[in-house]
N, C-alpha and C positions, 0 to 999 in steps of 0.2 A: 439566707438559705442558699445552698449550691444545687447544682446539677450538672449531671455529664452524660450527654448525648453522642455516640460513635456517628462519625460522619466517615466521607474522603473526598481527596483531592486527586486530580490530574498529575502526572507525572510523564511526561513524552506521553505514550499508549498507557502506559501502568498506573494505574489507581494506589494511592497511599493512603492509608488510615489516620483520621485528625477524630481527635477527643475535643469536642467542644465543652466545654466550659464553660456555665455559666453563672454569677455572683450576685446576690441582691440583700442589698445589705443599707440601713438607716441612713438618710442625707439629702442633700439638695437631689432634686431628679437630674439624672445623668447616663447616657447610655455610653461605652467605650471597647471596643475592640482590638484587642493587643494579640502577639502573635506575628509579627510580621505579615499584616494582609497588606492585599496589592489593596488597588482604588474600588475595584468591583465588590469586594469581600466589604471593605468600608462602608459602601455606599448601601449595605445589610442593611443598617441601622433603620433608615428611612424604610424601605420595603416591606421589612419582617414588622415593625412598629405601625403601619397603614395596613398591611393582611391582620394585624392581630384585631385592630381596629374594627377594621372590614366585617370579621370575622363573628361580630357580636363578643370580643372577650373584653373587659377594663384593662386598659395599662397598669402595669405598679407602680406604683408611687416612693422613689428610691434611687439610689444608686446601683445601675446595675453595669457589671463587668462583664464581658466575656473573654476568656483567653482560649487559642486554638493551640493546645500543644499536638507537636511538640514544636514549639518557641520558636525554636532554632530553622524552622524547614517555613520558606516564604511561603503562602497560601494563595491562589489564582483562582478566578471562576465567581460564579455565584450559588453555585452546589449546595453551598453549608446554610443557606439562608435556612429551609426547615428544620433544621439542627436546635439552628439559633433562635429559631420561634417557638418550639417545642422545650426548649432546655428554658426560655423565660416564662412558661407557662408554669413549668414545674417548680421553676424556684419562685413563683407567686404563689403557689398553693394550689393552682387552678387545675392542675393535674396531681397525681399523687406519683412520690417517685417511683413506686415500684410499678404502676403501669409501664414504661421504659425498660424493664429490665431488658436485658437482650434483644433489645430492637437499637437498630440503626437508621440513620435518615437520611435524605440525600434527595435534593430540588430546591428548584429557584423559586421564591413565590411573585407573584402578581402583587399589586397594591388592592386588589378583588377578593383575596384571599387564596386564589387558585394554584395549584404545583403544576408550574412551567416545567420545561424538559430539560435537559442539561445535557452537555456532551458527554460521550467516553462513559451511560452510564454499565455496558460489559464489563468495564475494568474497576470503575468503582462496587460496582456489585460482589465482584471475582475479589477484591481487596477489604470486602468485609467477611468473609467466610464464615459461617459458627453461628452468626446471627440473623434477625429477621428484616431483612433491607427493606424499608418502605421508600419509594419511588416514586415520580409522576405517573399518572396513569400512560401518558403518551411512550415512556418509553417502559410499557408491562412490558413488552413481548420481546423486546431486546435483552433485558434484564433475566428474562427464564429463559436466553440463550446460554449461560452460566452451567445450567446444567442441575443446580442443587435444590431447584424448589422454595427458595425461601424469600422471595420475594415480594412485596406486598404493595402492588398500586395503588396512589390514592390520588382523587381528580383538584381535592379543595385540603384548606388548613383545618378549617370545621370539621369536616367530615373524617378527618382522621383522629383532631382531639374527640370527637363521638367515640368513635373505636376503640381509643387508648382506656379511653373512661370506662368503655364496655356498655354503653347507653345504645351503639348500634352496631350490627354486624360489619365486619371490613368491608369495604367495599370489592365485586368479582372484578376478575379482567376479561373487559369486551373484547370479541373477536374485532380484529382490524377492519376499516372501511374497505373493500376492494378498489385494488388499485389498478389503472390503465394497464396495459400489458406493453412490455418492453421492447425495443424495436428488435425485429428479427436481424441475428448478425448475416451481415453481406454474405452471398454462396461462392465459393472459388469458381464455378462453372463460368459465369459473368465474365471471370475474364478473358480477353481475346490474345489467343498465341501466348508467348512470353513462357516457353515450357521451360527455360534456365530459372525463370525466378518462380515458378512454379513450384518445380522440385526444391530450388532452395527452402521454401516456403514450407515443402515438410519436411526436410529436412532438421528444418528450424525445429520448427512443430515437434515432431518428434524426440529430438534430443536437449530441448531448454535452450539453443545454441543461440547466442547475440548473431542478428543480421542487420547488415549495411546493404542496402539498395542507392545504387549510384548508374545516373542517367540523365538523360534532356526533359524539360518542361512534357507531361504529356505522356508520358512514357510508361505510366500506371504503377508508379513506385509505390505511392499513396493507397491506389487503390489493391494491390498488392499489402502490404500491413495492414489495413483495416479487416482481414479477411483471416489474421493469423488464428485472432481468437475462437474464431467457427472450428478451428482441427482441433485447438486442445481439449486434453478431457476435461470434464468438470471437478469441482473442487470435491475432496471427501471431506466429511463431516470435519475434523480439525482444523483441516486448511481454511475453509469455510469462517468458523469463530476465529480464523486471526484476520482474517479481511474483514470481518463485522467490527472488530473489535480498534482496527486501526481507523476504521470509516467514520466508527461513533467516533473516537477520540479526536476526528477534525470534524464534529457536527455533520457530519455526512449520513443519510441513512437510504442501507442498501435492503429492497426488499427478499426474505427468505432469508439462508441461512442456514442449512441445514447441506446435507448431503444434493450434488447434481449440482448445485449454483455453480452460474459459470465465469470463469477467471473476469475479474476486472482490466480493463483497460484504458487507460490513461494518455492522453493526446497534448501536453502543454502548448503553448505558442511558442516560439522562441524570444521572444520579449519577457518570458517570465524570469524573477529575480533569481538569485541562490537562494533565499530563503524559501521562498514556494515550492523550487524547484527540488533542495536536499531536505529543506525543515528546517525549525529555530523560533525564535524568538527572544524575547526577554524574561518575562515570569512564566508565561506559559509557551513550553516551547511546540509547538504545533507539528504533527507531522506532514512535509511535502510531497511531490507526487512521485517521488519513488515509494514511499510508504505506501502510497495509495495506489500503490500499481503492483504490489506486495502478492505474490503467487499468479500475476498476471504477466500484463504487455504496458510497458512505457515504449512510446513511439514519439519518436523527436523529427519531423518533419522540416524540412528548410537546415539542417544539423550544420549547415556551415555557418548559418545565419546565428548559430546562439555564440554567446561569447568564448572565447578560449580558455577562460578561469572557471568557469561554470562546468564545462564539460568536462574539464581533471578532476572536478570536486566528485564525478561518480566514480573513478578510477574504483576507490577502497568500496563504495558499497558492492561495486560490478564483484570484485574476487573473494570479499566477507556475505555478503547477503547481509549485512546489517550496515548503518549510519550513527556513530556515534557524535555525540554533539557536546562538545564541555563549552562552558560556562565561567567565569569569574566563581560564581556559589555555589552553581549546579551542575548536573550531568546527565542526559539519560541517551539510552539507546535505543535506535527506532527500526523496526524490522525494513527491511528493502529489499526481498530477493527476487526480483522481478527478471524478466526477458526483454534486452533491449533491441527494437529495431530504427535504427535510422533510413533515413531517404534524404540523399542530397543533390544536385547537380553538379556534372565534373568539373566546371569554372563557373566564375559568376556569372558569364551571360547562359551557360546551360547549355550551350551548343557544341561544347568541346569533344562529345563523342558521334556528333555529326561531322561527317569528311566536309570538310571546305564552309562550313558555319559557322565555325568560334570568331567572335569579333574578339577576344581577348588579346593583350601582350604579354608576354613572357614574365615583366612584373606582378599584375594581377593575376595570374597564375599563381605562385609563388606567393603572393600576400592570400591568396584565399586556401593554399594547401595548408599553410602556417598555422591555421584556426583549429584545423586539429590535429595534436599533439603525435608526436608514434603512440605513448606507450597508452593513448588513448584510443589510437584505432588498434592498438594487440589486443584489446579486450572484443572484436570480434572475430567471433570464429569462423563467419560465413562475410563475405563481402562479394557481388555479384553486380557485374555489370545489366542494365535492363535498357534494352534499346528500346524505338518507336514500334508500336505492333506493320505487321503488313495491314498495306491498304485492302488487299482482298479480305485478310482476317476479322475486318472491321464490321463486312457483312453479312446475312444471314444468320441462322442461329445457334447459337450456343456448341461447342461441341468440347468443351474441355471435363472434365470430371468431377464434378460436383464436392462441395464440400463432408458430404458424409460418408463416399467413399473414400476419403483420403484421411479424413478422420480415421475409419474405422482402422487403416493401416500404422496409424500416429500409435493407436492406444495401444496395439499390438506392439510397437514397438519399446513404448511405456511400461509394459508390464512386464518387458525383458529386463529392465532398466532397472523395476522395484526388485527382481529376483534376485539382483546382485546386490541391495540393499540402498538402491539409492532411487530419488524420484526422478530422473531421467541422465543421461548419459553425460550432459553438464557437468554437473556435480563429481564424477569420479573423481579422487583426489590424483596427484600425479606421483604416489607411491604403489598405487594400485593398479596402474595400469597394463603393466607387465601380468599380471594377471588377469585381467579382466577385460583387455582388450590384444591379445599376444596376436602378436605380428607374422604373417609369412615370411620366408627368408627374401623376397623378392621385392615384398613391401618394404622391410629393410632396406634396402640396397638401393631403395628410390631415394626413401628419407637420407641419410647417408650423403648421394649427393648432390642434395638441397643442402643439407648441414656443411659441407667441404667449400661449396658454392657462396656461403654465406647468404644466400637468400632466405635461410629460415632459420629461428633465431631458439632457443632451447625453451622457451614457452612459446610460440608457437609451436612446436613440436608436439607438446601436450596437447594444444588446441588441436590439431592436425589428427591424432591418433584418436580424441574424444567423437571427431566427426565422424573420421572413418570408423570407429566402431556402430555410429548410430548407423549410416549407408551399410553397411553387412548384417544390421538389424532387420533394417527393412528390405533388405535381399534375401532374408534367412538364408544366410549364409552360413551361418553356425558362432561358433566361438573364435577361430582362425579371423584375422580382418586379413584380406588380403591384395595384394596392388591393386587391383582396381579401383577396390573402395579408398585407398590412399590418394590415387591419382586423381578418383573423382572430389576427395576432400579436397586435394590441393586448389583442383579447378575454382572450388568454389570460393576459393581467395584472391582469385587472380585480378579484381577490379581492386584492388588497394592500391595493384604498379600503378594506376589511373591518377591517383594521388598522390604522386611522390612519396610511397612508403614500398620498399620491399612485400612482393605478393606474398612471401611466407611469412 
């Protein structure tokens, strides 16, 4: 007897549609799984054969097949295991086929009988459309993230063959356990002086704009990025399902979801591989922490410390927002449009922008500017020297301006941003900008001779023109950008001379 059970599979973030297959037909007893599965999909056999067990159901007695078409497309995960326990049930008689019609399946089972969770399950859900996805019960509430309703948790393999049979009602989805509440993000008031990286800070905020913070041990770079996420706005409801959606798909689960969630933020070590750091793998390729810093902040601290090959590898997601990843068989594309900020020190020993403290030579110099690339530091827009605070500023309390008034001037400026069709000032392409950012005749005449000077190179120029339109955003200044706001962009580049790169 046959049966065919809709499952899916992982694909980067994208869920793919597998037809499991299953064949039970006269002969010595035999279970086998063809399809191109990895080891995990293999190692079904055992798990689905102990749940069915578990389960109160008899094995058949037979040669039973499954194939997961389509053939050709390698199979990852242990997702299809209830596919495959349901699709052998049917083809023993123990379910009838048409209980299955338009239903889908999707979870790991326990040796207990139970449906374990599975990653990525937004995307396989969003990849079976049209039908009734039954799911673990642990991931209901991610799966009616989707949107369509059609969802159907179930806690055990019993309790679902009950259902299918119609012997008992489906099982409801419990309201989640309440969960801890989430650390409050750091306030910008906290920090002491440092009004250059302050402003850069909304700067940044405000217009999506990559920031380099460069300075001595101490100097509150750190504490300075940990603080970006507090100005941005929160996610709208879309933005939202694609950070749920890339979180599930690396087993990550972020609570909420909906409209107000607020941007992720992402902190690697610098010891992390390329594969963590951009994504990959071999059968399942995973996404890394630019994916998962995807409408957020990836913050690379210690930035001279990670290696040289690793930091060109963001070059193409920094200018695309996406990471594409081929494969010998495969291919997928992993969303990446993240806000990058770095913090590094001006030499190794840190002290180079303290007068008469650099223990460095002119070599080490020279061997640690070399770690980052030019056209690796042209991908920021902002780079800003940050000295030691004053010692007086260190006492007493607080007096800089809190994080929710500086916010409230980001969104403001953000929604200048949307009116011109784009989600903040970043993004304008450099066809537009003659429109969208038109220059005073003064402003001109500055850029001009940077450009004659060769100190600014014709993407920075774009860079240059994106910032100075965010600064006459948040000047309401109007539509005109004008020298000021030019001069203050340029300013806010000028710690790159610091490293051996031309400040424009």
């Amino acid at each position: 007897m046959l049966a065919q059970i809709p499952s899916a599979i992982l694909a980067g973030v994208d869920g793919r549609r597998i037809d499991v297959e299953v064949h039970l037909s006269p002969g010595l007893p035999s279970f086998t799984i063809v399809g191109l599965p990895d080891a995990a999909v293999r190692e079904a056999r055992d798990r689905v054969r102990a749940a069915v067990l578990s389960s109160g159901y008899r094995w058949p007695s037979g040669r039973l097949t499954v194939n997961l078409a389509p053939s050709g497309l390698r199979k990852a995960g242990s997702g299809l295991d209830l596919a495959i326990a349901i699709g052998v049930l049917v083809a023993a008689a123990v379910l009838p086929p048409e209980s299955v019609d338009g239903v889908a399946l999707v979870g790991e089972l326990g040796l207990d009988g139970s449906v374990r969770a599975v990653p990525g399950i937004v995307s396989l859900t969003a990849a079976l459309d049209g039908l009734r996805v039954v799911v673990p019960a642990a991931d209901g509430f991610e799966a009616a993230l989707v949107g369509r309703g059609h969802s159907a948790p179930v806690p055990s393999l019993r309790s679902l063959v009950k259902a299918l049979a119609g012997e008992d009602p489906w099982p409801t989805l419990r309201a989640p356990e309440p969960v801890a509440a989430t650390q409050p993000v750091p306030d910008l008031a906290e920090v002491c002086g440092q009004a250059v990286g302050r402003r850069a800070l909304e700067v940044a905020a405000s217009g999506g704009h990559h920031l380099l913070l460069v300075g001595p041990p101490g100097s509150g770079k750190t504490m300075l990025a940990s603080r970006l996420v507090g100005l941005l706005p929160p996610l709208d409801a879309e933005e939202a399902l694609e950070v749920i959606r890339v979180h599930s798909a690396a087993g990550l689960r972020l609570h909420g979801g909906g409209s107000g969630m607020r941007p992720p933020y992402r902190a690697p070590h610098h010891s992390s591989t390329d594969v963590a750091l951009v994504g990959g793998g071999t059968t399942w390729m995973r996404p890394g922490e630019i994916s998962l810093a995807h409408r957020g902040v990836l913050f690379l601290d210690e930035l001279g410390e990670f290696p040289s090959s690793i930091l060109d590898m963001l070059r193409q997601p920094l200018e695309e927002g996406v990471v594409r990843l081929r494969r010998a068989r495969s291919g997928v594309d992993l969303p990446a449009r993240f806000q990058l900020v770095g913090a590094m020190n001006p030499c190794p020993c840190g002290e180079g922008a303290v007068e008469g403290g650099c223990r460095c030579n002119d070599v080490d110099r020279a061997r640690y500017a070399r770690r980052l690339s030019a056209p690796f530091l042209d991908r920021f827009d902002l780079a800003v020297a940050v000295a030691r605070p004053e010692i007086s500023k260190l006492f007493g309390p607080a007096t800089g301006e809190p994080s929710a008034v500086v916010a409230g001037r980001v969104r403001r400026a953000r929604l200048l941003a949307r009116r011109r069709g784009y989600r903040c000032n970043a993004e304008i392409p450099a066809r537009r900008l003659e429109e969208l950012a038109p220059l005073a005749a003064d402003a001109i005449e500055l850029l001009q001779r940077r450009l004659l000077a060769g100190s600014l190179s014709a993407r920075g120029l774009h860079r240059v023109r994106r910032v100075a339109r965010t600064i006459a955003d948040l000047d309401r200044a109007g539509d005109v950008v004008g020298v000021r706001h030019v001069a203050e962009a340029l300013q806010l580049r000028a710690a790159r001379g610091a490293l051996g790169v031309s400040p424009g």
